[in-house]
C-alpha positions as CSV (number, residue, x, y, z in Angstrom):
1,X,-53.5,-22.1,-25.6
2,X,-50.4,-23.0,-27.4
3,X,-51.3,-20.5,-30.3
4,X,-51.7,-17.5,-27.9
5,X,-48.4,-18.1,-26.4
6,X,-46.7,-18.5,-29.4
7,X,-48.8,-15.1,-30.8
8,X,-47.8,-13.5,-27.4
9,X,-44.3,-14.5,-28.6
10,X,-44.4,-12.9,-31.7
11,X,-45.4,-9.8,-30.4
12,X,-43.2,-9.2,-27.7
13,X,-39.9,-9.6,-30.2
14,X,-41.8,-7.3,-32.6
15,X,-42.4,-4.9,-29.8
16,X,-38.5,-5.2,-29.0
17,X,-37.2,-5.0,-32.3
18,X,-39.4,-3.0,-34.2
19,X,-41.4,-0.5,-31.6
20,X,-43.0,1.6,-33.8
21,X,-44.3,-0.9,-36.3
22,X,-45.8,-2.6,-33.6
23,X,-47.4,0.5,-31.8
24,X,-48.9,1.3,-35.3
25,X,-50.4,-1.8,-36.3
26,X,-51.9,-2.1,-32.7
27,X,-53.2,1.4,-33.3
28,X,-55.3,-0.4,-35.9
29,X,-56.7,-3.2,-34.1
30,X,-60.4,-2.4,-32.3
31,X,-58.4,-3.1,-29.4
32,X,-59.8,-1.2,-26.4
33,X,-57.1,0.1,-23.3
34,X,-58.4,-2.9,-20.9
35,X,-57.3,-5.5,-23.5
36,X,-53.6,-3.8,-24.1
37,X,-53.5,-4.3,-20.1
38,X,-54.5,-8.0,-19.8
39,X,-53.1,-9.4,-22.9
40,X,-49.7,-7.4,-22.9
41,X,-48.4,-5.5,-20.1
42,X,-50.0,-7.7,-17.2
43,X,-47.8,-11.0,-18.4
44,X,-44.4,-9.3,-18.6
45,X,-45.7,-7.8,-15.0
46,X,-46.0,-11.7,-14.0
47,X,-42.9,-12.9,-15.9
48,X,-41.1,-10.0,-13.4
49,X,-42.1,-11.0,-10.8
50,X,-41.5,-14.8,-11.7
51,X,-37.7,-13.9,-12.7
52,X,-37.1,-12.1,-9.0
53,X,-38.9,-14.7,-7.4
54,X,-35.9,-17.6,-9.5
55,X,-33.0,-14.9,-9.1
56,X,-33.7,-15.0,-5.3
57,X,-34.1,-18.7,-5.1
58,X,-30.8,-19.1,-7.0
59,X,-29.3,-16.7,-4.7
60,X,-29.9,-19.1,-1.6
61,X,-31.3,-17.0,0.7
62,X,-31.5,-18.6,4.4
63,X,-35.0,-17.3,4.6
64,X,-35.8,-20.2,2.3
65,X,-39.3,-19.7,0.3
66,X,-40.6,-16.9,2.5
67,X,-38.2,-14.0,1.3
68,X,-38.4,-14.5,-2.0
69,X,-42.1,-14.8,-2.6
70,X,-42.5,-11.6,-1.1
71,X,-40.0,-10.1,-2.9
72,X,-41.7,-11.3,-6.3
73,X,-44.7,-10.0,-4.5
74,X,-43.1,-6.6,-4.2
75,X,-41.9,-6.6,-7.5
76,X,-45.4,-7.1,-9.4
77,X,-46.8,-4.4,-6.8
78,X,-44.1,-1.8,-7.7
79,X,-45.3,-2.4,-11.4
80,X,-48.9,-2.2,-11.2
81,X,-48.8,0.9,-8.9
C-alpha cells in the first residue's frame, strides 16, 4: 500500500511539472482508459472533495457536519459528471 501511494506520488508531481513526459510514457504503458480512471483521475476527484469537505469545517459553519459533507458530496459529483 505504502509503495502505490508513494508511486501515485511520483506521478502526480511528474504530471505537474513535466505534462508531456508523463502523457508520453503513459502512452506506452498497456494501460487501458478504465485504469487511467481508477488509478489517476478518481483520487484527485476524492482528494477534492476531501479538501472542500476540511475548508468548510475550518470555515465553522453553524450547520456543523451536515453542510459540509454535502458540499464535498457536490464537489466529487460536479467532477465525475
Amino acid at each position: 500500500m505504502e509503495a502505490s501511494i508513494k508511486q501515485f506520488g511520483i506521478k502526480i508531481r511528474n504530471l505537474i511539472l513535466n505534462p508531456t513526459v508523463f502523457w508520453k510514457s503513459e502512452k506506452l504503458e498497456p494501460n487501458g482508459v478504465q485504469h487511467l480512471f481508477v488509478a489517476q483521475f478518481l483520487p484527485l476527484v476524492l482528494l477534492t472533495g476531501a479538501a472542500e469537505f476540511a475548508g468548510q469545517i475550518l470555515r465553522g459553519s453553524g450547520f456543523y457536519l451536515m453542510f459540509p459533507l454535502l458540499r464535498s458530496i457536490r464537489e466529487i459529483l460536479f467532477f465525475l459528471l
